[in-house]
N, C-alpha and C positions, 0 to 999 in steps of 0.2 A: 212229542213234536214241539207242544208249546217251549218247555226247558232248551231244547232244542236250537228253536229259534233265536230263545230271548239272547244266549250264548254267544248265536252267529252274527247277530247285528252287533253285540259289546263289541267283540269282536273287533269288528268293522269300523266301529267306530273309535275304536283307540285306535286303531292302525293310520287313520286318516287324521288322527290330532299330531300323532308322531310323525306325518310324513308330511305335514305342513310345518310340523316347527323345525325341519333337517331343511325345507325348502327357505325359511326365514331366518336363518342363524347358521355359525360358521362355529361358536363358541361351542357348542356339544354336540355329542353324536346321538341319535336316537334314543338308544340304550342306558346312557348316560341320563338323557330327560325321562323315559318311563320309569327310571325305580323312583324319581319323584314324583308320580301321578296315578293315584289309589282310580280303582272307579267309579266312584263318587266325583269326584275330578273330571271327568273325560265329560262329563254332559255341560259341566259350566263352558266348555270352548264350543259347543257344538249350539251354532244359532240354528241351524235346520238341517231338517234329511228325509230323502222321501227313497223310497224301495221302487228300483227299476224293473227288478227283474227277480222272478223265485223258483224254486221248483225243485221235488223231491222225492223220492223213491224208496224203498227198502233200505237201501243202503248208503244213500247219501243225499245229503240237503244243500243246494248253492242258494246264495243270496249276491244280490249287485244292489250297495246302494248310491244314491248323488248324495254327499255331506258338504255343508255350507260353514266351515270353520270361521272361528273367530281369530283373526289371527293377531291382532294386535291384546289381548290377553295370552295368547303362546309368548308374544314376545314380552309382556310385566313377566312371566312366569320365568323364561329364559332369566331374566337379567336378574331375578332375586335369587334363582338357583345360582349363576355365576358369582355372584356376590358371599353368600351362605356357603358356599363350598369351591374355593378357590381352584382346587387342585384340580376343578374338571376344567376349569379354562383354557382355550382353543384346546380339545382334545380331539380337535379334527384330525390332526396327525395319525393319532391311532386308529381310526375309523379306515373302515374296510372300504375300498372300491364299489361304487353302486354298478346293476351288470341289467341287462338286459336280453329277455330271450328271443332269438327268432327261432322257426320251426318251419323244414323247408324237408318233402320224403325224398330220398334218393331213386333214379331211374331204374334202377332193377328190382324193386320192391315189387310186391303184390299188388295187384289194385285195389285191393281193400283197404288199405291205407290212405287213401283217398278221400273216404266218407268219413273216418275216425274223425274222433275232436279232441285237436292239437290244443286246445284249453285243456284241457283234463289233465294233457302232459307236462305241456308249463307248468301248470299248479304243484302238480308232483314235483317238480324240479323246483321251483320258487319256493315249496315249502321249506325242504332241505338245506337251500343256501339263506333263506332270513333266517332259519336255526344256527346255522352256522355266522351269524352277524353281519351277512351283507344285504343292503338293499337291492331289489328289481323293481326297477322302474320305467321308464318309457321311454325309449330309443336315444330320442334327443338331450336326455338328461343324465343319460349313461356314460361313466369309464370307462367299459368293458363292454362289446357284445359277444353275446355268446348264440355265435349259428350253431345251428342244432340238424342234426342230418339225420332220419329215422325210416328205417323199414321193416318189412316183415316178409317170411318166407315161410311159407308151412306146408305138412303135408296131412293126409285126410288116413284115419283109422275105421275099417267098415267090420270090425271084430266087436259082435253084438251092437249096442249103441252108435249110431254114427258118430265119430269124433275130431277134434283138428287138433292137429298137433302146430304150433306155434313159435316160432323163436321170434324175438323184437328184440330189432340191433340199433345202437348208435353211435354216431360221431358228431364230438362238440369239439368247438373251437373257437375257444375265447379269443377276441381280437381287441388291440387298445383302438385309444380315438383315433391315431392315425392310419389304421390298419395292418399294424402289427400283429402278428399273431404271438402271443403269449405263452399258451400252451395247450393242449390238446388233448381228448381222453377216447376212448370207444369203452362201450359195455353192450351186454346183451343179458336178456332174460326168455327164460321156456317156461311156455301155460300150454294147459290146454283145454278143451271143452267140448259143447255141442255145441256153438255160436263160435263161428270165426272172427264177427267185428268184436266179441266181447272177450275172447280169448287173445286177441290183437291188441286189443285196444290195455288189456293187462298187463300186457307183458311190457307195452313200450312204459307205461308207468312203470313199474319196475326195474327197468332198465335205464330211466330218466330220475326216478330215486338217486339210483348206485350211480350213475354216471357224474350227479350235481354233486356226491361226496365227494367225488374223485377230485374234481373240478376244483372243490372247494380247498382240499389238500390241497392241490399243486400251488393253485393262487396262494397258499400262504406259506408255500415254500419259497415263491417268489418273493412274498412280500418279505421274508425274515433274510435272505439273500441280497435284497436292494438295500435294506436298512444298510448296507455296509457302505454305500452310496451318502451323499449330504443331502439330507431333507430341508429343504430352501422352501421359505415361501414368498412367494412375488406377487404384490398387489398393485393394483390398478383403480387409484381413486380420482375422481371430479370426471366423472364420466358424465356425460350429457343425456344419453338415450341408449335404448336398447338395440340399436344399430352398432353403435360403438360396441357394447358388448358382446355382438355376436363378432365385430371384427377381429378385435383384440381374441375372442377365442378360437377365431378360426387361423389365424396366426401364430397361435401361441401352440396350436394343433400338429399346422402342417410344417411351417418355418422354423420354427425354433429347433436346431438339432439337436442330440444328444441329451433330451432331459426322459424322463417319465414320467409323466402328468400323473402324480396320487390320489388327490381330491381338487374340485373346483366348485366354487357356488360364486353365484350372483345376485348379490344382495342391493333389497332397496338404496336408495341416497348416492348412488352412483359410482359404486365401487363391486370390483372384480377380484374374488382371490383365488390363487393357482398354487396347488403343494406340491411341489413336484422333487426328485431325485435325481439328483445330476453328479458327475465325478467332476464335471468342471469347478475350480475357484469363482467366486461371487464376481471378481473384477470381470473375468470370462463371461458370465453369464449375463453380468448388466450389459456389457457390449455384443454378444449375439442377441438380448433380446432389442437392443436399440438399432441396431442393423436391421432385424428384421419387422420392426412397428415402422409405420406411414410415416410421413414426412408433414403428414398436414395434423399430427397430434401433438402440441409441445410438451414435452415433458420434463417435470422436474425430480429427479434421483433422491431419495432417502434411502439409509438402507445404518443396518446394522448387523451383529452375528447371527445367519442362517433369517435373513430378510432382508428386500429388497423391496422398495416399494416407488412406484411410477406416477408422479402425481399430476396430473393434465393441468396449467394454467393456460386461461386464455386472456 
């Protein structure tokens, strides 16, 4: 249990160095910064952390901790890797869609489904897709949500042993920020046991495994099928506050037509950048997004091959 532990917190705590430096850099993808960070490493960013939450069983141990990063050492670390190894620079391009899960049971489900714990199944599914290089994160910092529709139908076996017989179904449906639906998967898995929440509660894992690979496919069939698209990036610097930022992203959301928002962060010093894929020519696309930005932000136009950048003077 001790080994155990000591595992589950490293863990945790690399996870929480890497997902502060994707929050503070636009220059590498996550993936990109851990193969430069041994674990020896991961304790110099970590000023503090305390354990919220613990608990454990025969079969499995969760841990929840609060981590207090260092971030302005993620960011010396950033710039001497960008420096040292040129080719990873802005490799934001490549980086995967970060997704978000929600978990909502369908009406003609069992009621047992009801009492499960829809964490269990997220994790099932979050593990699957950070395997497969995408980040899940927290609704509002999401490309992609992925609602998640789950239930359970079973019937009862009284030959010898009392026993349940179990199917756990789903349907997902990954939606962009504007609420697009992207694409879409169902899977199902059969348990069974002498406990229906634990034969229930299997199968939807199970079936939220298979479903995030599915998922995971299809998004990057998408993503190799848009590459045929121009990958533009459009930034938005001398921003004032965080107001401004969420306007510009909420514009850039629901007004601007015909793009696909790729990747987007919000970095200190008051600048906004958006990677998006668009069939439109760049002259096209400076003038839908100038049409559709306020009247009260002046801005002044830079822009080169496969960049476009909006620079606010006041």
């Amino acid at each position: 249990m001790a080994d155990v532990r000591s595992t589950a917190i490293s863990k945790a705590l690399r996870t929480a160095v890497e997902e502060a430096a994707m929050r503070g850099t636009s220059r590498l993808s996550n993936r990109d910064f851990a193969l430069h960070l041994t674990n020896r490493d991961i304790i110099r960013y970590i000023k503090a952390y305390r354990i919220l939450n613990e608990s454990f069983s025969e079969e499995e141990y969760k841990i929840t901790l609060e981590v207090d990063v260092d971030s302005q050492k993620i960011k010396n670390k950033i710039d001497k890797v960008v420096i040292d190894y040129p080719a990873l620079n802005t490799n934001l391009i490549s980086e995967k869609p970060s997704l978000y899960i929600s978990i909502s049971e369908t009406p003609e489900s069992n009621p047992i489904v009801k009492i499960l714990s829809y964490s269990d199944i997220e994790r099932e599914m979050a593990t699957i897709l950070i395997g497969s290089g995408y980040r899940v994160v927290a609704e509002s910092a999401s490309d992609l949500k992925l609602e998640t529709y789950i239930g359970i139908k079973t019937t009862e076996s009284k030959l010898g042993e009392k026993t349940y017989n179990t199917l756990g179904y789903m349907y997902v449906r990954a939606k962009d920020r504007k609420g697009k639906v992207v694409t879409e998967v169902r899977d199902n898995s059969y348990v069974n046991g002498s406990s229906l929440a634990n034969a229930g509660l299997e199968a939807l894992k199970r079936a939220g495994a298979s479903a995030a690979r599915k998922i995971g496919f299809a998004l990057n069939e998408k993503n190799d099928s848009s590459q045929k698209t121009e990958l533009i990036e459009i930034k938005f610097s001398g921003l004032k506050n965080y107001i401004q930022y969420e306007r510009i992203d909420e514009i850039m959301k629901n007004t601007v037509s015909d793009i696909n928002i790729r990747s987007r962060v919000f970095k200190s010093g008051g600048t906004a950048c958006f990677i998006v894929f668009s069939k439109r020519d760049l002259d096209e696309l400076v003038e839908a997004v100038q049409t559709a930005l306020s009247a009260d932000l002046p801005l002044k136009i830079e822009r080169n091959s496969n960049n476009i950048e909006f620079r606010v003077s006041y």
